[in-house]
Structure formats: structure tokens, C-alpha cells
KEKE-3310 file (N, C-alpha, C; in steps of 0.2 Angstrom, whole numbers, plus 5000, padded with zeros to 4 digits):
npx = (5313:5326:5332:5347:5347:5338:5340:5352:5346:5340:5350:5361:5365:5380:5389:5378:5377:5385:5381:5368:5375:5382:5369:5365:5376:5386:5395:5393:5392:5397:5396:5388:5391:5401:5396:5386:5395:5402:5392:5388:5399:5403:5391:5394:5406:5399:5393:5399:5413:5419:5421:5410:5409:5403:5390:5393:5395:5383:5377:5382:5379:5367:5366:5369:5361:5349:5350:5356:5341:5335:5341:5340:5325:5323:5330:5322:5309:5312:5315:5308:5310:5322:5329:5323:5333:5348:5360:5359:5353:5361:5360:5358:5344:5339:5345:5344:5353:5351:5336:5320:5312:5324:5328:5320:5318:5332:5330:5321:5328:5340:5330:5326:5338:5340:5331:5331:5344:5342:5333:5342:5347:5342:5324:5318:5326:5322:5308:5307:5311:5303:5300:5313:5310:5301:5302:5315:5307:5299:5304:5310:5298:5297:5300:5291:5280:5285:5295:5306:5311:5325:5324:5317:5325:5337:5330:5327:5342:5346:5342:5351:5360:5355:5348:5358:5362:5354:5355:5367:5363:5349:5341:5332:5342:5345:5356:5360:5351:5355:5369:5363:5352:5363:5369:5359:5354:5365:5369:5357:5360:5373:5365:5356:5367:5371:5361:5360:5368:5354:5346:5340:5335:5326:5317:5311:5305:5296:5301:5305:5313:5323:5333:5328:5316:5320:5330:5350:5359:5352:5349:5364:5369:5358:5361:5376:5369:5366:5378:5383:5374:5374:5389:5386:5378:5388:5396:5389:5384:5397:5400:5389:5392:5405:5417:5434:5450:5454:5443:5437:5447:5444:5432:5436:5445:5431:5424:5433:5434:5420:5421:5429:5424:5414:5418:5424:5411:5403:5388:5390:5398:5401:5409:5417:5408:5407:5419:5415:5405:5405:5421:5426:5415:5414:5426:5423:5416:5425:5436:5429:5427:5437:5443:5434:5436:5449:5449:5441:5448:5459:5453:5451:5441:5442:5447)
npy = (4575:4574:4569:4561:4560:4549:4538:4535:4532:4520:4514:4496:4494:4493:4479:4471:4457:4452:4453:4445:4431:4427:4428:4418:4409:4402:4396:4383:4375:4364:4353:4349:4345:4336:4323:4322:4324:4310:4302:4306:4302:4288:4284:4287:4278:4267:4267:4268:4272:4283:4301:4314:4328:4340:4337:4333:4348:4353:4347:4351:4365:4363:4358:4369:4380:4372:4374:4386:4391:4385:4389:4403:4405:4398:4407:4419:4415:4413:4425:4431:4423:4424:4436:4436:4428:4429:4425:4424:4435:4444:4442:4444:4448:4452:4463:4472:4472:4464:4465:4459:4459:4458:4445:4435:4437:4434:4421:4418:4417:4407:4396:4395:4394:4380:4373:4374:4369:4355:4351:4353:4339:4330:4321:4314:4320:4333:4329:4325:4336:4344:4335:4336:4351:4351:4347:4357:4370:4364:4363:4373:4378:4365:4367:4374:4363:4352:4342:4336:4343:4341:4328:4330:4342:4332:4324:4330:4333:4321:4319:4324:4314:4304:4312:4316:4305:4301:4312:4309:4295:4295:4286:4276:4275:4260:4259:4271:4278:4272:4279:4293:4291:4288:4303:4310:4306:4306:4323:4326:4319:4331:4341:4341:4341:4354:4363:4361:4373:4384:4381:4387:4400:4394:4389:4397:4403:4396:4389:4376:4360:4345:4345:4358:4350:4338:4338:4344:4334:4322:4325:4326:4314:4304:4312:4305:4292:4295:4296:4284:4276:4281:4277:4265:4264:4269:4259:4247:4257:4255:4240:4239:4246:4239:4245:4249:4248:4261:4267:4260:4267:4278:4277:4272:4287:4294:4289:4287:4304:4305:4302:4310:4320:4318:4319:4331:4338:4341:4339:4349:4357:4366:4373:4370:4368:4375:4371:4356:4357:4365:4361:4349:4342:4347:4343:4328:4327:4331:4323:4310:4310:4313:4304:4292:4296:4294:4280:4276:4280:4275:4261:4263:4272:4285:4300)
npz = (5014:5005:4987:4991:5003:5004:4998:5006:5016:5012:5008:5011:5028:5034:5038:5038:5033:5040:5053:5053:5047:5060:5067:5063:5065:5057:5057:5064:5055:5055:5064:5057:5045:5042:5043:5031:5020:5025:5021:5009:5002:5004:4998:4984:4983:4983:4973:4959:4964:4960:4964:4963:4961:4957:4963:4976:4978:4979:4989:4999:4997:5000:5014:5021:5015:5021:5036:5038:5035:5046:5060:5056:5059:5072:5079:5076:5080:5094:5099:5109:5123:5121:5125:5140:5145:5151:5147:5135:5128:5122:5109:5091:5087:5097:5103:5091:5082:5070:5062:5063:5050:5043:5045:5044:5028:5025:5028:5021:5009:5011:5011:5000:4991:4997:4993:4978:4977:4980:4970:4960:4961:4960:4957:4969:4979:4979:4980:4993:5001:5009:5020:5027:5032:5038:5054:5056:5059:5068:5078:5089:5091:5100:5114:5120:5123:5126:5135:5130:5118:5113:5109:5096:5089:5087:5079:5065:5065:5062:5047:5038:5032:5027:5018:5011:5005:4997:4988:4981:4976:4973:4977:4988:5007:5020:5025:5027:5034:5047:5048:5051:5061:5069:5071:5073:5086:5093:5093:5098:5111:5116:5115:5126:5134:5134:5136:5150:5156:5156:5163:5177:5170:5163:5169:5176:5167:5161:5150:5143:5145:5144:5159:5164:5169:5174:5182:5181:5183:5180:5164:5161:5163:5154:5141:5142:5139:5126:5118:5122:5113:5100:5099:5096:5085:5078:5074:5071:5058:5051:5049:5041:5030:5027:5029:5031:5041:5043:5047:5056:5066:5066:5073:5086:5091:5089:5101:5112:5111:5118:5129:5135:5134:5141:5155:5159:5160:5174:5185:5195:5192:5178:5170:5160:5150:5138:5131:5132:5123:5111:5105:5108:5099:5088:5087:5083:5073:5063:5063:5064:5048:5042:5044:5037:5025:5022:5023:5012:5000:5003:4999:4985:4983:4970:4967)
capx = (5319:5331:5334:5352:5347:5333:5348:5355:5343:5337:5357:5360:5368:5387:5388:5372:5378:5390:5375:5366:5380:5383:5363:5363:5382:5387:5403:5392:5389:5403:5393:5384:5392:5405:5392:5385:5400:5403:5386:5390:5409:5402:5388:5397:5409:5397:5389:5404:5421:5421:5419:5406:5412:5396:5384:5397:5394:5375:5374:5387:5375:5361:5365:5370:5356:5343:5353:5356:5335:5333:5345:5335:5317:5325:5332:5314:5304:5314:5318:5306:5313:5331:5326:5323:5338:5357:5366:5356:5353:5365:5359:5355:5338:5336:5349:5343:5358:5347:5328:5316:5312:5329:5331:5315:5321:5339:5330:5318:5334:5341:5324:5326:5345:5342:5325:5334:5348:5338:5331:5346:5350:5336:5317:5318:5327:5315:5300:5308:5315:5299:5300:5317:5311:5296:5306:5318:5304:5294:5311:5310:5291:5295:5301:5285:5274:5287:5301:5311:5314:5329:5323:5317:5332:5340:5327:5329:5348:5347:5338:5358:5365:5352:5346:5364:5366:5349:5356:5371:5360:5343:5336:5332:5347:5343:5363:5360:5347:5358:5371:5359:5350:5369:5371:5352:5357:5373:5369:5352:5363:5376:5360:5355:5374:5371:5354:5360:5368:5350:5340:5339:5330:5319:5311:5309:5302:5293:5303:5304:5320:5325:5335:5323:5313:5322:5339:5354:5363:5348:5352:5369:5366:5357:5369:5382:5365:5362:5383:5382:5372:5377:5395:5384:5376:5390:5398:5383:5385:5404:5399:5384:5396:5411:5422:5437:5452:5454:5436:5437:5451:5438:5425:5442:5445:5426:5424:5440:5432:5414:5424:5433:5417:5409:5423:5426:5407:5400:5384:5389:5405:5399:5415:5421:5403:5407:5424:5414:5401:5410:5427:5424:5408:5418:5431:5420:5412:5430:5440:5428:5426:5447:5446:5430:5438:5456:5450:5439:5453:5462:5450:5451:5440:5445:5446)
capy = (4571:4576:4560:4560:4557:4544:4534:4534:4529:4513:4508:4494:4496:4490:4474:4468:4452:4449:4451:4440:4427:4429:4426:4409:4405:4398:4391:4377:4368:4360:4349:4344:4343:4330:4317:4322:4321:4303:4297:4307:4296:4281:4281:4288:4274:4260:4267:4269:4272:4290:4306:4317:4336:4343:4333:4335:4354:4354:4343:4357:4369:4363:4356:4374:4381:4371:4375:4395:4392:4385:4394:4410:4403:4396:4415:4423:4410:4411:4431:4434:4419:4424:4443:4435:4424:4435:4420:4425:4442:4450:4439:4450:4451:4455:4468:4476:4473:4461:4466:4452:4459:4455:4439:4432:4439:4430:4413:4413:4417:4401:4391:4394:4392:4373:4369:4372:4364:4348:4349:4352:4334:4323:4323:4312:4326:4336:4327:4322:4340:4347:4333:4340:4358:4355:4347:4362:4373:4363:4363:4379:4377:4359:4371:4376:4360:4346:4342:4332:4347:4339:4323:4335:4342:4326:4321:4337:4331:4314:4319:4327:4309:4302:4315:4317:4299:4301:4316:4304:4288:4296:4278:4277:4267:4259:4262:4280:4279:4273:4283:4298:4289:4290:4310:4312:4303:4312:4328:4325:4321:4337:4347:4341:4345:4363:4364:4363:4381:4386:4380:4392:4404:4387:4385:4406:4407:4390:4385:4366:4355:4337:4349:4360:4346:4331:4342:4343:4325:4318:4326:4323:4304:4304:4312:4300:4287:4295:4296:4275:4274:4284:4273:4259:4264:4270:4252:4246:4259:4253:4235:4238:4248:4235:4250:4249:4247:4270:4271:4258:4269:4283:4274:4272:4291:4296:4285:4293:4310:4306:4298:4317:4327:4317:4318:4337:4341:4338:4342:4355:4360:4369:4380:4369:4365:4376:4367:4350:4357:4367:4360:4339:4339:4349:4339:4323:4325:4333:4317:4304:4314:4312:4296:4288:4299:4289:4274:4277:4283:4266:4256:4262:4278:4290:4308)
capz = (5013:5000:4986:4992:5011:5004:4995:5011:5021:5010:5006:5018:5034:5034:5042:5041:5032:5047:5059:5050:5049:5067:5073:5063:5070:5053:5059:5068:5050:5055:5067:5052:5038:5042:5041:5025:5018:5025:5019:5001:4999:5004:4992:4976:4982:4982:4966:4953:4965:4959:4968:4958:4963:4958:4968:4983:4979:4978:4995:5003:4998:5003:5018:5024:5014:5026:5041:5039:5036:5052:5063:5059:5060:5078:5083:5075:5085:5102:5102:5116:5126:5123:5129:5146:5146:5149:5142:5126:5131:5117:5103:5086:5087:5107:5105:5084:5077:5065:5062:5061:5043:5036:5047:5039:5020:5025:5033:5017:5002:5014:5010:4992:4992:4997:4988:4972:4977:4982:4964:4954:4964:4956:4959:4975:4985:4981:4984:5002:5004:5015:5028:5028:5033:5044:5061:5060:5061:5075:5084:5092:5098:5106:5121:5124:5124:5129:5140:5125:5111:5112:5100:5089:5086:5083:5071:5062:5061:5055:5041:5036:5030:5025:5013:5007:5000:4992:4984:4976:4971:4969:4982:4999:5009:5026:5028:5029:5039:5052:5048:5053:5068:5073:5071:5076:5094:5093:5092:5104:5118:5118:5117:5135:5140:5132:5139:5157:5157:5155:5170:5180:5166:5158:5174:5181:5164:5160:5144:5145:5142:5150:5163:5168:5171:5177:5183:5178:5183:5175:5160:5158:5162:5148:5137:5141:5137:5122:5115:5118:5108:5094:5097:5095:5079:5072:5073:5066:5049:5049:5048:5037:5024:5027:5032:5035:5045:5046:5047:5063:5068:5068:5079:5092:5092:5092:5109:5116:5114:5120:5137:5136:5136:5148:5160:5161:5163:5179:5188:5199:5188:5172:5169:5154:5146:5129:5130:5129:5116:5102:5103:5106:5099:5083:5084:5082:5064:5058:5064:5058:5042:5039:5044:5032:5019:5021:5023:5005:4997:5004:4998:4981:4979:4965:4970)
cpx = (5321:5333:5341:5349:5341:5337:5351:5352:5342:5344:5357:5366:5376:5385:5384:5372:5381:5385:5373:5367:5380:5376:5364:5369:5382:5392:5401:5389:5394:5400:5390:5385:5398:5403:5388:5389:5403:5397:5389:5395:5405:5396:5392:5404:5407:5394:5393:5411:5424:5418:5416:5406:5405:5391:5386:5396:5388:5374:5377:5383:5366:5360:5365:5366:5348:5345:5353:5347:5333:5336:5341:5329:5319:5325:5327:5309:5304:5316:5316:5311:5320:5331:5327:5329:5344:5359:5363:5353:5356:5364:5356:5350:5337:5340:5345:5348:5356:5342:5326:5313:5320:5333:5325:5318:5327:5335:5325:5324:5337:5338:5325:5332:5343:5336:5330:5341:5346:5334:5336:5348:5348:5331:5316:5322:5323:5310:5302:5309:5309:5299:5307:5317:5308:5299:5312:5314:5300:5299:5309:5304:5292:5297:5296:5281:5278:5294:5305:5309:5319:5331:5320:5321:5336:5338:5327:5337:5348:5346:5345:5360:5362:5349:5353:5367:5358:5351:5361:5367:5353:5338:5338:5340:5343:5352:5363:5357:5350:5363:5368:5354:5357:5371:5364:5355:5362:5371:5362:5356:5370:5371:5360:5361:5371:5364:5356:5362:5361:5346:5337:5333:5325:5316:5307:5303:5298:5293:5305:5310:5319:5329:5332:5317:5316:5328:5344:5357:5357:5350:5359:5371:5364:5359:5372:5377:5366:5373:5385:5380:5373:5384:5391:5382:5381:5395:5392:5384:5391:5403:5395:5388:5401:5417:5428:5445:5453:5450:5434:5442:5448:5435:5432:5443:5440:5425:5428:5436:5426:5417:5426:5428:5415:5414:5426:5418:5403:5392:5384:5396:5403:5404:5418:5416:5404:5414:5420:5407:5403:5416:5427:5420:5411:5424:5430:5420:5419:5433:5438:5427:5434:5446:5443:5434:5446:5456:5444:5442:5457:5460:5448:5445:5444:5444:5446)
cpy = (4572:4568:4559:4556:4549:4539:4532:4529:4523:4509:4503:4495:4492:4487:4472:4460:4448:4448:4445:4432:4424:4426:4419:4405:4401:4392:4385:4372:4364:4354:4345:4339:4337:4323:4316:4320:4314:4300:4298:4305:4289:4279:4281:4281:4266:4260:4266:4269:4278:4294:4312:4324:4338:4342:4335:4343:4356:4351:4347:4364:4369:4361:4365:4379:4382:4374:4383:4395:4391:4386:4400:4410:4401:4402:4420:4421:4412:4418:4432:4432:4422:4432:4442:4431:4426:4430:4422:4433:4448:4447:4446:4453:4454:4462:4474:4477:4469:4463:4458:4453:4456:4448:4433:4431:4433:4420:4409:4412:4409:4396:4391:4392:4382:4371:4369:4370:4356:4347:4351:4344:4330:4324:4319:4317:4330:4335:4329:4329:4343:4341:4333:4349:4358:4353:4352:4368:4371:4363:4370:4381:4371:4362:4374:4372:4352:4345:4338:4337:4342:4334:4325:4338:4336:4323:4324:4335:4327:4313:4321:4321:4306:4306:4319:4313:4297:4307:4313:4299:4290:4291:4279:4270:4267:4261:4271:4281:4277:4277:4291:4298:4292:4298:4313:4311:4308:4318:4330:4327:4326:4342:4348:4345:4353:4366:4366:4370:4385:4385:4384:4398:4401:4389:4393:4407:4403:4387:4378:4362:4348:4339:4354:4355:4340:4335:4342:4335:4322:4320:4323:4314:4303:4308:4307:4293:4286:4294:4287:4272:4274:4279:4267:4257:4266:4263:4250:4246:4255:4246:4235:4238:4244:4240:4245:4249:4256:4270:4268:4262:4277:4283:4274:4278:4294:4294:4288:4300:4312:4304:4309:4320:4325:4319:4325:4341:4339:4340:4347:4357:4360:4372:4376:4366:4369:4372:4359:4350:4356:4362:4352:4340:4339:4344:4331:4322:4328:4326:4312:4306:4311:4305:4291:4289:4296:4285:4273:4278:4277:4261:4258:4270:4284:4296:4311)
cpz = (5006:4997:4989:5000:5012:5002:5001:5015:5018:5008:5013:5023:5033:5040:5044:5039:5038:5050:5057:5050:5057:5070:5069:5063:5066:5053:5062:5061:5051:5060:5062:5046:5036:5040:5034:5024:5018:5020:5009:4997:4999:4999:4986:4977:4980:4974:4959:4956:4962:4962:4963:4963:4963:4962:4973:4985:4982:4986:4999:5004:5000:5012:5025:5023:5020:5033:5042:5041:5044:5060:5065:5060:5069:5082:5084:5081:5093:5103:5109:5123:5127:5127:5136:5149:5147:5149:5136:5124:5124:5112:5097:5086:5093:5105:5097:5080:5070:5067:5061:5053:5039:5038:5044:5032:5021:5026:5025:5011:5006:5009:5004:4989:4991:4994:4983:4970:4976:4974:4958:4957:4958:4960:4967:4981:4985:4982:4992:5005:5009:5021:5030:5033:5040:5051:5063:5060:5068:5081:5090:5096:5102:5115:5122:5124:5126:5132:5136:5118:5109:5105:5097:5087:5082:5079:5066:5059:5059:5051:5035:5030:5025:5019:5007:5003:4996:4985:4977:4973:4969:4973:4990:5002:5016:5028:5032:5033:5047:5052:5052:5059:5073:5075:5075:5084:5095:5097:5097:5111:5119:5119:5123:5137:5138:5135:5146:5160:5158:5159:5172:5176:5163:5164:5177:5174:5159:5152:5146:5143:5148:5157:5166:5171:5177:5181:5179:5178:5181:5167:5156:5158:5158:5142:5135:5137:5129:5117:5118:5114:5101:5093:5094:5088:5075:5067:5070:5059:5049:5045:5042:5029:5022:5025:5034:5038:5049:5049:5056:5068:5074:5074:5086:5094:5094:5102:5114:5118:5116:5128:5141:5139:5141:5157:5163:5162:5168:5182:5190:5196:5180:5168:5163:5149:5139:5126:5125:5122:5112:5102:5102:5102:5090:5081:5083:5075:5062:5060:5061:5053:5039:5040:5040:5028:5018:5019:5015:5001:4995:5000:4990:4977:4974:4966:4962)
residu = (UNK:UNK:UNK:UNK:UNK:UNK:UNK:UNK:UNK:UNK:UNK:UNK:UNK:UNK:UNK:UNK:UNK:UNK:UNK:UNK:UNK:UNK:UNK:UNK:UNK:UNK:UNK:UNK:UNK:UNK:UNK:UNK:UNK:UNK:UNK:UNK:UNK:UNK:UNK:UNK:UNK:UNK:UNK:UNK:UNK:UNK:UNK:UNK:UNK:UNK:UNK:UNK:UNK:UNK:UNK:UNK:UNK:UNK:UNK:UNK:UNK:UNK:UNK:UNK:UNK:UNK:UNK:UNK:UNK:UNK:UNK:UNK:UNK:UNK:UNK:UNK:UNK:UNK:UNK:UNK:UNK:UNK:UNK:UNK:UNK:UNK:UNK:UNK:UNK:UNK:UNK:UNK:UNK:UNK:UNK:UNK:UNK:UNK:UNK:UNK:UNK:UNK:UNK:UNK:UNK:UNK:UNK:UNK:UNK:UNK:UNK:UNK:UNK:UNK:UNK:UNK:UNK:UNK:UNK:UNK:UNK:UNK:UNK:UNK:UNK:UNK:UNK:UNK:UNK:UNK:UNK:UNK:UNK:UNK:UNK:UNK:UNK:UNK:UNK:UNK:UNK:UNK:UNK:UNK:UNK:UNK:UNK:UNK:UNK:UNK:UNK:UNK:UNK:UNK:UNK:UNK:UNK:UNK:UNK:UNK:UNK:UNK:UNK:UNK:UNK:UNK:UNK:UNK:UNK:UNK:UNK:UNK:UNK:UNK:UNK:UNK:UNK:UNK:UNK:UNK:UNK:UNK:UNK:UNK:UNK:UNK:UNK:UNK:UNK:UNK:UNK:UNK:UNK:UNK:UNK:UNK:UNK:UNK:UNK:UNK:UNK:UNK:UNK:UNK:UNK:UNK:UNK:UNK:UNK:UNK:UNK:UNK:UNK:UNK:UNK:UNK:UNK:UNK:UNK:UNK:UNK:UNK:UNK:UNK:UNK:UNK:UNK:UNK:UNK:UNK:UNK:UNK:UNK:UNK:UNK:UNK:UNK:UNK:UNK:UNK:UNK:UNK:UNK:UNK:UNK:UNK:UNK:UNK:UNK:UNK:UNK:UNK:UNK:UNK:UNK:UNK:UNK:UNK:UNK:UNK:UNK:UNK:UNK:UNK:UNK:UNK:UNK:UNK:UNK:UNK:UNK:UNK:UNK:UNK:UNK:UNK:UNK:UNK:UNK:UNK:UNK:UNK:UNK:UNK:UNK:UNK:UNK:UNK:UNK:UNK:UNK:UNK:UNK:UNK:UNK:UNK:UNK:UNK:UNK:UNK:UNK:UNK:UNK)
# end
């Protein structure tokens, strides 16, 4: 091999960033990141009435830091699984458009990305950041040893809010911890709905969900179980924080498009289940986002 053609061979491949991108579906921090940002105004509100840009940076990139991390640990984990799957079938890794060597390298620069975010915070993000790491790594094995991954995910998520207004005060709140029971729950019961497309191949190839197990109309029942709750808890924070009138305006619009989702996905009618994931589910955490962040503005915070 001639150096020119060894050059070649070890430059990296055009579009391997893209792939990369693409298997850990970065465009979904928007499910996440909405609620950070609620938890990260509302503390810097209750702390000073000032908006601290840098902090808000540091929790931005950590929070998509942890998430790129556990996307590709999810994708690494579940290749085989998606392999047998043809809803997942063309995923990056099944097909080689990503390697498992540069989706590990990607999933670890991730993991380091948000540790040293979490420690440019204050020493309590850091301490707290691995029980941060370890449920979205166990996330991807709960499909093979229990019939509720589901709340593992969503535990995995509630740690978002909650670890974003410790990043502002440096001290644990019990506000934020509702706050992120309420995202945790959330984002639990769209799983189920998103789960349901996948029966068929959980049960031929004995991956485990609340839908492979219980059916689909059991699932989505609990869904709709699991986003009362989350309405329930998010009046809770509201009250807790003394939110108010946008932010109650919020909880009026969330409610609306949890009625929505539930309303276009049916048992034996599937055909608009990405509809009711990505698009409502997306336009949940942007909607209360605008509207906390008004009624904070309202109430006196300083941008």
C-alpha cells in the first residue's frame, strides 16, 4: 500500500458525522430539553431574578451531551434486536453506515462532553452525574428481563429537571423532583404508544414491553393512565413554584394535546402513531417551554 492510498484509507469517510447524528436522532433533545430549561428559569428565578447565560449553556450541553451518550449505548446495545426488526431494519448500525467502533468513540466523546460539563456546574452535579449515566445505560437491557423498560426510561428522564436546577443552585429541590416525576411519567407513557408498532416482532423474537405482554389496548390505557398523571403533577409544580397565570395557560394547552394524541391513536388504527409521538409529544415540551418562560418574564425575570 502506497502512503498516498494509506492517507486515504485512514481519512474519515464523508458523512460519517451525519450518520452518527442520524443513529442517535439528535433532533429528539427537544423532548428533553424543554423541561430543563423550565426547571433552569425557574430556579435562577427564585435564586436572584436573573438569567445566568452560562449555566443555561453548560445544562444545554450537558443535557444533550448525556443523551447523544445514551442514544448510542441504546443503538450499540439493541443492534442485533433492530437487525430482526424491519421497522429498524435500516438503522446505522444494521445496515454499516456507522461502525460499532466509531459509535462507541462517538457515545464515549458524548460521556465526557457531559461529565465536564456537570463539573464546570459545581461539585454536586458532579458527584450526582453517574446516577445520571447508569439508567440510560440499563435502559436498553430492561427489554430483556422485564415487561416495564418503559419506567426505566422514564426514570432515565426525570433525572433531566431535576439535575438542571441543581446545576443553577448547587442544592437538591423537592420542586424539581416533581418537575421531573412529571417528564419521567410523560415521556414513559408515549413510549407504550411508540412500543405498540413493535409487537409483532417483541413477541416473534421475545423482546419484552407492556405491549408485547399485555396487548396493545392495554398499553395505550396506560398511556393515557400515565399522561393524567403527568397533568396532575405538573399542577402540583405550578402550584409548588407559584406559577403563574401563562404558565397555568400552558397546563390548558398541554391537556388539549394529550386529549389530541390519545384521540388519533387507537388500537386497531396505528396509521397516525408518529403523528402522535414526534409531533404532539414535540409540541408539548416547546409549548410549556414558551409559556413558563413568559410567564417568568411576566413575573419579573431579567433576561
Amino acid at each position: 500500500m502506497t502512503a498516498e492510498s494509506a492517507s486515504a484509507a485512514a481519512a474519515p469517510r464523508p458523512g460519517r458525522t451525519r450518520a452518527f447524528l442520524r443513529l442517535v436522532m439528535i433532533e429528539h433533545s427537544v423532548f428533553a430539553l424543554p423541561f430543563a430549561y423550565i426547571a433552569s428559569l425557574t430556579a435562577m428565578f427564585q435564586l436572584d431574578g436573573t438569567v445566568h447565560w452560562l449555566d443555561l449553556l453548560l445544562v444545554t450541553v450537558a443535557m444533550v451531551g448525556l443523551r447523544t451518550f445514551a442514544m448510542a449505548c441504546n443503538r450499540i446495545i439493541d443492534r442485533e434486536i433492530d437487525a430482526r426488526n424491519p421497522r429498524t431494519a435500516n438503522r446505522e448500525l444494521v445496515t454499516g453506515a456507522v461502525s460499532v467502533r466509531s459509535a462507541w468513540t462517538g457515545a464515549l466523546v458524548a460521556l465526557v462532553i457531559f461529565l465536564g460539563a456537570a463539573a464546570l456546574l459545581n461539585p454536586l452535579c458532579l458527584a450526582l452525574a453517574p446516577l445520571a449515566v447508569v439508567p440510560m445505560v440499563v435502559y436498553p437491557y430492561g427489554k430483556r428481563f422485564t415487561d416495564f423498560p418503559h419506567a426505566i426510561l422514564g426514570l432515565a428522564q426525570a433525572m433531566g429537571p431535576v439535575g438542571a436546577w441543581i446545576a443553577v443552585t448547587g442544592a437538591w429541590s423537592w420542586d424539581a423532583v416533581i418537575l421531573g416525576l412529571a417528564v419521567g411519567v410523560w415521556i414513559g407513557g408515549f413510549d407504550l404508544i411508540f412500543a405498540c408498532q413493535d409487537v409483532r416482532a417483541d413477541r416473534a423474537h421475545g423482546v419484552k414491553s407492556v405491549p408485547a405482554r399485555f396487548g396493545i389496548p392495554a398499553a395505550l390505557y396506560g398511556a393515557r393512565g400515565c399522561h393524567v398523571v403527568t397533568t396532575g403533577l405538573l399542577v402540583w409544580y405550578a402550584l409548588a413554584t407559584g406559577a403563574g397565570v401563562l404558565f397555568w395557560a400552558g397546563l390548558v394547552i398541554v391537556a388539549a394535546a394529550f386529549v389530541y394524541e390519545h384521540m388519533i391513536v387507537r388500537p386497531h388504527d396505528l396509521s397516525r402513531l408518529n403523528r402522535a409521538f414526534f409531533t404532539v409529544n414535540g409540541f408539548i415540551g416547546i409549548a410549556l417551554f414558551v409559556c413558563a418562560l413568559a410567564d417568568l418574564a411576566v413575573r419579573g425575570l431579567r433576561l
